[in-house]
C-alpha positions in Angstrom: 2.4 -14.1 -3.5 3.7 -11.6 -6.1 1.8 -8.2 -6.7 3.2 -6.3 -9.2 2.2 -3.9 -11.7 2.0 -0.3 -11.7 -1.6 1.5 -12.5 -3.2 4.7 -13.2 -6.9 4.4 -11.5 -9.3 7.2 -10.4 -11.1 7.9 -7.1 -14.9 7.9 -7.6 -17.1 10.6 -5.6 -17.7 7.6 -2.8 -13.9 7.0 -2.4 -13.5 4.2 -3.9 -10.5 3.1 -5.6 -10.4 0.3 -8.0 -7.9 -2.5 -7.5 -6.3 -3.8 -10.6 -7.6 -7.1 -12.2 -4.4 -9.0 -11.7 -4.2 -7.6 -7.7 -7.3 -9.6 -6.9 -6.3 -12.5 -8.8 -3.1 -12.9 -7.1 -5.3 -12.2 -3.8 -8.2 -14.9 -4.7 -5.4 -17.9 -5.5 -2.8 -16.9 -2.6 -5.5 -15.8 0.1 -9.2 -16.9 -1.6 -10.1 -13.8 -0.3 -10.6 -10.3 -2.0 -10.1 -7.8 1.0 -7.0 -5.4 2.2 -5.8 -4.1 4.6 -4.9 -0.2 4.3 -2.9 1.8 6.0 -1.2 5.1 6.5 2.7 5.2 5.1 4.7 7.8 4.7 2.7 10.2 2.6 0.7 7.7 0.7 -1.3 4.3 1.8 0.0 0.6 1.7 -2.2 -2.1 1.7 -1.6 -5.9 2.6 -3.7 -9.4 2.5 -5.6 -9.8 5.8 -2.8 -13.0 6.9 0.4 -10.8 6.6 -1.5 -7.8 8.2 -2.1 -9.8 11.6 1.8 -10.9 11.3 2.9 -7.3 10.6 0.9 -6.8 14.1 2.0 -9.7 16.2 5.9 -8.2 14.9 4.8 -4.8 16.8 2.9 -6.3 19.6 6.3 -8.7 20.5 8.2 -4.9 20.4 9.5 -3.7 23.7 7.7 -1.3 25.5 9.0 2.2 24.3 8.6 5.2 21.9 9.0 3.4 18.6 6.8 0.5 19.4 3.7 3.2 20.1 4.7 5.2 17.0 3.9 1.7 15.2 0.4 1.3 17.2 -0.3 5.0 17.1 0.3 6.0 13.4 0.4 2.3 11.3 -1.6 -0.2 13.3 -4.5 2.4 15.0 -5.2 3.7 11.5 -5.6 1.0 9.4 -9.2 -0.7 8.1 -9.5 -4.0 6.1 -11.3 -3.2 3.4 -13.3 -5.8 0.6 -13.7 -5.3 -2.9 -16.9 -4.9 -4.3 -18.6 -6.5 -7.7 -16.9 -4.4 -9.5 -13.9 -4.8 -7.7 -13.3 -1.5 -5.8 -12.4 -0.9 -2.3 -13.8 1.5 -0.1 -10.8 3.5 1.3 -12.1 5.7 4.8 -12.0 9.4 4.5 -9.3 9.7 6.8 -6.6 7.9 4.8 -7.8 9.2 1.9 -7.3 12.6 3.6 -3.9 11.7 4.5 -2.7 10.5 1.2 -4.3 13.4 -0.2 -6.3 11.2 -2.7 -8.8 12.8 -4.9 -9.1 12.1 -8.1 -5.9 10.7 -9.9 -4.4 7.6 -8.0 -1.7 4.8 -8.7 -1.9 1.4 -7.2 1.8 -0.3 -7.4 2.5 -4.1 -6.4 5.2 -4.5 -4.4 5.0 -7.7 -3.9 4.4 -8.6 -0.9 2.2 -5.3 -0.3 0.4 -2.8 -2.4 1.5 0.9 -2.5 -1.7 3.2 -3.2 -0.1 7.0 -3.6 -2.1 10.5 -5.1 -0.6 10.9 -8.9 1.6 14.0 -7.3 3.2 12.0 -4.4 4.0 9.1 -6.5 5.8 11.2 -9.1 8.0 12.7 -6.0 8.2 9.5 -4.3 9.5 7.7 -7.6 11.9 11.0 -8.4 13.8 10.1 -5.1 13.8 6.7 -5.5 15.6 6.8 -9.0 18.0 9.3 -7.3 18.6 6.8 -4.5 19.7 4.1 -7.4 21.4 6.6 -9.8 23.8 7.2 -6.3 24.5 3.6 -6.4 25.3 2.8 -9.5 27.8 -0.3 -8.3 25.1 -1.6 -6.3 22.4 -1.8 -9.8 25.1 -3.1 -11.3 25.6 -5.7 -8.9 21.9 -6.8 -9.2 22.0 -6.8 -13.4 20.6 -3.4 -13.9 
């Protein structure tokens, strides 16, 4: 399973969002199965294939009983809704993590391989922003990995 990719989309009226061609090929050969399952995270949406969802859930349900292990259930895990692409390959995303990601019109879909990050235009320009300044600070490490 390798998602990668990063891509421009748009939000229609319904609040759909379409999933990039080579997203729900990698999902037919690995899974045989066009569905996701979103999610809140952080201020944008992740998505995974229904199989690595329920092990994502089975790692929170073996949690100890405490604060961090409700935060999980409560903010990742309560919120989150498989959703199946249609013919034309667009998943319905519910109004409440649209709401949260603040998704309107302009949206970008990024494979992450294991997962799919879906993020308004806005956040993803931040989000990117400190992610670069993350690396530019170590400049060793990218070196390190043949950057």
């Amino acid at each position: 399973m390798k998602f990668s990719g990063e891509f421009n989309v748009s939000i229609d009226l319904k609040g759909r969002i379409s999933i990039p061609a080579s997203i729900r090929d990698e999902l037919r050969q690995a899974y045989r199965k066009e569905s996701l399952v979103v999610t809140r995270y952080k201020q944008g949406l992740v998505a995974y294939p229904p199989s690595r969802w329920e092990e994502i859930c089975a790692n929170v349900l073996a949690m100890p009983p405490g604060p961090n292990r409700e935060a999980n259930l409560r903010n990742r895990i309560a919120p989150a809704k498989e959703c199946s692409c249609n013919a034309q390959g667009r998943i319905q995303v519910p109004q409440s993590l649209r709401d949260h990601a603040g998704l309107d019109k302009d949206v970008v879909v990024i494979g992450m391989f294991e997962k799919i990050e879906i993020w308004s235009r806005q956040a993803h320009q931040r989000i990117t922003g400190e992610s670069e300044a993350l690396l530019d600070d170590d400049a060793q490490g990218q070196a390190d990995l043949g950057f």
